[in-house]
C-alpha positions as CSV (number, residue, x, y, z in Angstrom):
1,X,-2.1,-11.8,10.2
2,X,0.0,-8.4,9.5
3,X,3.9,-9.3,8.7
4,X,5.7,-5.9,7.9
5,X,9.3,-6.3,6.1
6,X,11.2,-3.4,7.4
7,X,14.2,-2.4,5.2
8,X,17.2,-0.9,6.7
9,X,18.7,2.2,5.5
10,X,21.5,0.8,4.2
11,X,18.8,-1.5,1.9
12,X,17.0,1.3,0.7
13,X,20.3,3.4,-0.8
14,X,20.8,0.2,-2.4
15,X,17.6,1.0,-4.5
16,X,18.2,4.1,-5.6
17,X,19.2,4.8,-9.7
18,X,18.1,0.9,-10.1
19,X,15.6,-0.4,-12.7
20,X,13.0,-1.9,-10.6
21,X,10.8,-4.7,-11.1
22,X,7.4,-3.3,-9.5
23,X,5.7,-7.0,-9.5
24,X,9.0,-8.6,-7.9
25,X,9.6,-6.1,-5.0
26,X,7.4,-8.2,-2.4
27,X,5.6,-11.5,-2.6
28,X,2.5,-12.6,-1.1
29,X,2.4,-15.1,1.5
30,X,-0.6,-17.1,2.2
31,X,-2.9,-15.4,4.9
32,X,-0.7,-12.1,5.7
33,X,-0.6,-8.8,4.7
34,X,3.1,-8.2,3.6
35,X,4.6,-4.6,3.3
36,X,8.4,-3.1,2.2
37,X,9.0,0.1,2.9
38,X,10.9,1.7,-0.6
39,X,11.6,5.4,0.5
40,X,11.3,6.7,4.2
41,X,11.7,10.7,4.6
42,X,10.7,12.8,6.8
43,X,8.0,14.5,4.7
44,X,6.8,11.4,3.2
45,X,6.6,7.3,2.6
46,X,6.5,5.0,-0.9
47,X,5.3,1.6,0.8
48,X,4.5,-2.0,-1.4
49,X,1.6,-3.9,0.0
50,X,1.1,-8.0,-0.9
51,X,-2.4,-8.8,0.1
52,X,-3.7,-12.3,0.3
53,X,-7.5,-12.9,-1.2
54,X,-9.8,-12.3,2.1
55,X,-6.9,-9.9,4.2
56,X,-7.5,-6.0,4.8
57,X,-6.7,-3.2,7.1
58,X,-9.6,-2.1,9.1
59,X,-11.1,1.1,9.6
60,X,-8.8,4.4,10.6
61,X,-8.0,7.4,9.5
62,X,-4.6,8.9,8.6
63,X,-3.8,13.0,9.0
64,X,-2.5,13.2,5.0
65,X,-3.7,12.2,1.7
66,X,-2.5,8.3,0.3
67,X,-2.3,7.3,-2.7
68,X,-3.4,3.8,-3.3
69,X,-2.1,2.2,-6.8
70,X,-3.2,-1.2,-7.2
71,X,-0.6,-2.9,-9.5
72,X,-1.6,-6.2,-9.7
73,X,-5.2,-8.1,-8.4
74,X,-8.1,-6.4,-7.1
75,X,-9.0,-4.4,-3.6
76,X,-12.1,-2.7,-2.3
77,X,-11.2,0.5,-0.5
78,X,-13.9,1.6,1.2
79,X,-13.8,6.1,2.1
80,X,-16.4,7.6,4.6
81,X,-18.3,4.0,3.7
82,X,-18.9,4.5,0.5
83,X,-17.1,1.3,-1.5
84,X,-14.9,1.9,-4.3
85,X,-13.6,-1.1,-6.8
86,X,-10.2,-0.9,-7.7
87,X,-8.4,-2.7,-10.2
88,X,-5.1,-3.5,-11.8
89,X,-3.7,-0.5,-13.3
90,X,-6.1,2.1,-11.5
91,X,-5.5,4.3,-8.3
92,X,-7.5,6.4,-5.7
93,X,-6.8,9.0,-3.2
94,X,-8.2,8.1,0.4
95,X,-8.1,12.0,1.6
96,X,-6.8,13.3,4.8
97,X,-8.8,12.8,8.5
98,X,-11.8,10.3,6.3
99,X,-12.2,7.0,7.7
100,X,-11.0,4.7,5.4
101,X,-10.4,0.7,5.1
102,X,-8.9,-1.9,2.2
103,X,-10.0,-5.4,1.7
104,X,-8.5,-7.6,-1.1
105,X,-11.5,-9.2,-2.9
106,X,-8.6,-11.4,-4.6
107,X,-4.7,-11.4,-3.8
108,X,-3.3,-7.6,-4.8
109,X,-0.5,-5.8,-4.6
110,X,0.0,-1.9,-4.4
111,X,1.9,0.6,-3.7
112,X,1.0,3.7,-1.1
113,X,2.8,6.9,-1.1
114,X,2.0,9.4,1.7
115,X,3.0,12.9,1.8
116,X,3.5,14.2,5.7
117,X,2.4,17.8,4.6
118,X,-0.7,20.6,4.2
């Protein structure tokens, strides 16, 4: 089950030159993926993730570089199939036009920040 939180543009000015808690910008919910969308530009995305234990996104590919920072729990992110662990507190970049999938081994929560440019 995917559920994506879309936040308006009015929501996301109301973010900006705030304190944020990292942990307490999205929640998990039982069986769903759950995203929120902090920044949106043109040239690029910030996006929090909630994963439930056993939830993913399957194989594809993207035309950029992401960062993946895992902030809390524990994923496998798995680039041109070779399997990567990755932890609380660690980060990997899944490079531009690689297959690549994520599969939370327990709940986790991260944070992904594409950059639409060469």
């Amino acid at each position: 089950m995917w559920k994506e939180v879309r936040e308006m543009a009015d929501e996301e000015k109301d973010l900006l030159g705030k304190v944020l808690d990292l942990h307490g910008l999205i929640d998990y919910q039982e069986g769903a993926v759950v995203s929120r969308q902090i920044i949106k530009k043109d040239i690029g995305t910030v996006t929090a993730f909630a994963f439930d234990a056993g939830e993913g996104l399957s194989e594809h590919t993207a035309p950029f570089d992401a960062l993946v920072y895992v902030y809390d729990g524990e994923a496998e992110v798995t680039i041109s199939g070779k399997n990567n662990k990755v932890g609380s507190g660690e980060l990997i970049i899944m490079p531009a036009n690689k297959p690549h999938s994520l599969q939370a081994r327990e709940r986790f929560k991260m944070m992904l920040v594409m950059i639409r440019s060469s």
